[in-house]
N, C-alpha and C positions, 0 to 999 in steps of 0.2 A: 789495754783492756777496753771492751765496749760496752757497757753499762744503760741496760734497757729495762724496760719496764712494757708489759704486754698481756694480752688476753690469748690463753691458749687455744688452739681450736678447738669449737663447739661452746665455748665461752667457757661461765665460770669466773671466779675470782680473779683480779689482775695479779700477774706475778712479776720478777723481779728475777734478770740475770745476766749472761754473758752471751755477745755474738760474737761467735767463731765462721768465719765463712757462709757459710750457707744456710747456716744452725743458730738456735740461740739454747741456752743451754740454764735452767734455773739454778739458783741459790737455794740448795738443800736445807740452810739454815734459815729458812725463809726469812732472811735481810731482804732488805729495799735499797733501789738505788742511793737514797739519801742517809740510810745507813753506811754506804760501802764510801759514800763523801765524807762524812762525820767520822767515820772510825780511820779510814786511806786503808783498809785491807783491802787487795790484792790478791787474795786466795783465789784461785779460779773456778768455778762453778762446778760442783760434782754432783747436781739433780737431775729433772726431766730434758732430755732433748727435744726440740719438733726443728722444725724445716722454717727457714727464717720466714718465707712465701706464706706459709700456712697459718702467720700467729696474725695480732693486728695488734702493731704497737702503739701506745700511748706516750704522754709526756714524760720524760723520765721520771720528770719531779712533777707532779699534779698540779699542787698549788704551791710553787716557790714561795716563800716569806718576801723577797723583795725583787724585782726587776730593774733595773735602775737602764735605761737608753742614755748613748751619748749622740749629741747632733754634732751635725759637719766634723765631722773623723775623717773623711777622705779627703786630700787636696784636691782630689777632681770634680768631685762633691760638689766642694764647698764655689770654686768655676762656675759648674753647669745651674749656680745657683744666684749667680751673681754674688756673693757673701764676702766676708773676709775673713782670711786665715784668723779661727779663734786664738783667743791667749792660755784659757784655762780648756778645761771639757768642760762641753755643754751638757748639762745633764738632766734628764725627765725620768719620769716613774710612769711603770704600764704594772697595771694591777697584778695582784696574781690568779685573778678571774679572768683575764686575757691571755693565761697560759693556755697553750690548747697541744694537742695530738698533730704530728708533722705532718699525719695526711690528713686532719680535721677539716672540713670546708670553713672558708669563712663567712658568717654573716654578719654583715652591718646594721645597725638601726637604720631605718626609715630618716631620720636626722640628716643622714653623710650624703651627700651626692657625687663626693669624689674621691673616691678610695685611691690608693693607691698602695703598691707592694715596694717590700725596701730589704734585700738579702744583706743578712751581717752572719758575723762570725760572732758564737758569744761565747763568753767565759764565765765556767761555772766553778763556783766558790767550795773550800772546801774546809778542815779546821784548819784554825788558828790566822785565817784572816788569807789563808793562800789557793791561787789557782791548783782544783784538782783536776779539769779536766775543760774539756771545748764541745762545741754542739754549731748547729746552723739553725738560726732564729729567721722567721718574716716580721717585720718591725710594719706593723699594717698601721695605715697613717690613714686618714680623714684629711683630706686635704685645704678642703671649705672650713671647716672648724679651726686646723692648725692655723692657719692665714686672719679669722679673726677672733677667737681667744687669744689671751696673753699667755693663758695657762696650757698645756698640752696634755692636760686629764682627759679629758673627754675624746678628743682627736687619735690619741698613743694607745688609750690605755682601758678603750670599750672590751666587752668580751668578746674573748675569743680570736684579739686582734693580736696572739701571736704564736703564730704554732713556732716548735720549735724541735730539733731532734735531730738524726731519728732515735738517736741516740747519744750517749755521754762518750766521747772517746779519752779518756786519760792523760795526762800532757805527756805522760811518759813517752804518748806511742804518736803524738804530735809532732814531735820536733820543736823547731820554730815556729809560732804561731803567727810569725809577720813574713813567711814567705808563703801564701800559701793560694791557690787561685781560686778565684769564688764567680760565683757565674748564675745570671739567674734568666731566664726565661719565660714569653709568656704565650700560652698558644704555643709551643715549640718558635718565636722570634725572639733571639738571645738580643737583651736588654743590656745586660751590665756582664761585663767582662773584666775584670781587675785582678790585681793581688793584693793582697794583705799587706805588704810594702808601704803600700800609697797609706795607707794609717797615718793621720797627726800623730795622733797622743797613743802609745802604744800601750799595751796591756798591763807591765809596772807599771807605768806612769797613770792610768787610770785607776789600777786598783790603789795606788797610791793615795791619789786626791780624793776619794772618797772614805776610805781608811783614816782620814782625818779631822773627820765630825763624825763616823758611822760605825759600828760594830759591825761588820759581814762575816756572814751567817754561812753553813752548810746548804746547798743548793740556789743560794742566789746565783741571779744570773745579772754580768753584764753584759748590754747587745753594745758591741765597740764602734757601732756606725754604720752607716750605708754609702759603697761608690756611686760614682757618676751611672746614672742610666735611668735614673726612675721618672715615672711615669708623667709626673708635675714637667719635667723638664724637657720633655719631645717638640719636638716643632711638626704639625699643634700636638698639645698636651693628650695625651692618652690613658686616662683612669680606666680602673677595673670595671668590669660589667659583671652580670649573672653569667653562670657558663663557664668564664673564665678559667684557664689552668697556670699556674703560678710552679713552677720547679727552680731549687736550689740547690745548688753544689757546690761545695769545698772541697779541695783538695784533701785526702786523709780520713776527712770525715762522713763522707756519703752523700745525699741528697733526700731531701724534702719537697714531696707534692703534694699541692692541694687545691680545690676550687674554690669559686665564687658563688654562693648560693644565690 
């Protein structure tokens, strides 16, 4: 099941429901995505249809309670970074005011000078402390901030610095979520090309380590990392500008576009 949240045409109230194909299809019972995480029903949608083209999706989950990023997750990552293979996950927090809409633009403060994009795979929390489903996250990073803060608050976790979406797909209809190819693009020049394979610390193994100081809530999100490609790391380095087109794809899960304001 694909678990979206959207503004039907002509606008109006956001609603809450199921894409089937070409369709999305509302929650008669007017539940919320973060309902349908909290409870794990599975009923399928018997309200309004429209035409998936015609609605404009938003975050699934608006304001997640927690975001939690993990750094250098990919062994090729962690390479194109000079780094070294971590021991534990690295882990940061991106507000839940940095949630944003998959096709949201993003803006920076006047502060950043070097933005930069970072396509993950994230895992969205569901009860009782377990993965209910997968999404595709931009982990938009400040480049200039992250390099001299210690802390990655300000750099990770400004607003609006992660859209995410386009939608919730359910692990059920995921498979395996460490085979799975992720691909990001800028301007239409494919940046980063990998699989979910290349993961250090795979998705048990994170929800793990955090699960062990943390209560995890219904619609948190973990973003599990970013491959080799991004924009710090070109020879020369290539940051986002105004204009910019930013698209991400996972296998299963669809794709996310958005610009640079």
């Amino acid at each position: 099941m694909r678990l979206a949240t959207f503004l039907p045409p002509g606008g109006g109230a956001p609603l809450a429901g199921e894409v089937r194909g070409d369709e999305i299809v509302a929650f008669a019972d007017g539940s919320t995505v973060l309902d349908r995480l909290a409870s794990g029903d599975r009923t399928p949608a018997a309200g309004d249809s429209f035409a998936l083209g015609e609605v404009e999706l938003l975050a699934p989950v608006a304001r997640p309670r927690a975001i939690f990023g993990i750094g250098l997750n990919y062994a090729a990552h962690v390479r194109e970074t000079g780094g070294v293979l971590p021991e534990a996950p690295i882990v940061f927090m991106k507000l839940p005011s940095s949630a944003a809409a998959p096709n949201a633009p993003i803006g920076a403060p006047k502060v950043i000078r070097r933005l930069d994009y970072e396509g993950e795979l994230a895992a969205v929390m569901g009860a009782g402390g377990e993965v209910a489903g997968y999404a595709i996250a931009d982990d938009v990073s400040a480049r200039d901030l992250q390099g001299r803060e210690p802390q990655w608050t300000r750099a990770k976790g400004f607003d609006g610095s992660c859209p995410y979406g386009p939608w919730i797909t359910t692990a059920d209809d995921v498979g395996d979520p460490h085979d799975l190819a992720l691909r990001t693009w800028v301007n239409g020049e494919l940046r980063q090309d990998t699989r979910t394979s290349d993961l250090i610390f795979k998705v048990p193994e994170l929800v793990a380590f955090l699960r062990e100081t943390i209560t995890l809530e219904p619609g948190d999100l973990i973003l599990t990392g970013t491959p080799s490609g991004v924009g710090m790391a070109l020879d020369p380095p290539q940051f986002l500008q105004p204009g910019d087109t930013i698209r991400i794809e996972i296998e299963r899960l669809g794709a996310i576009e958005h610009s640079v304001r």
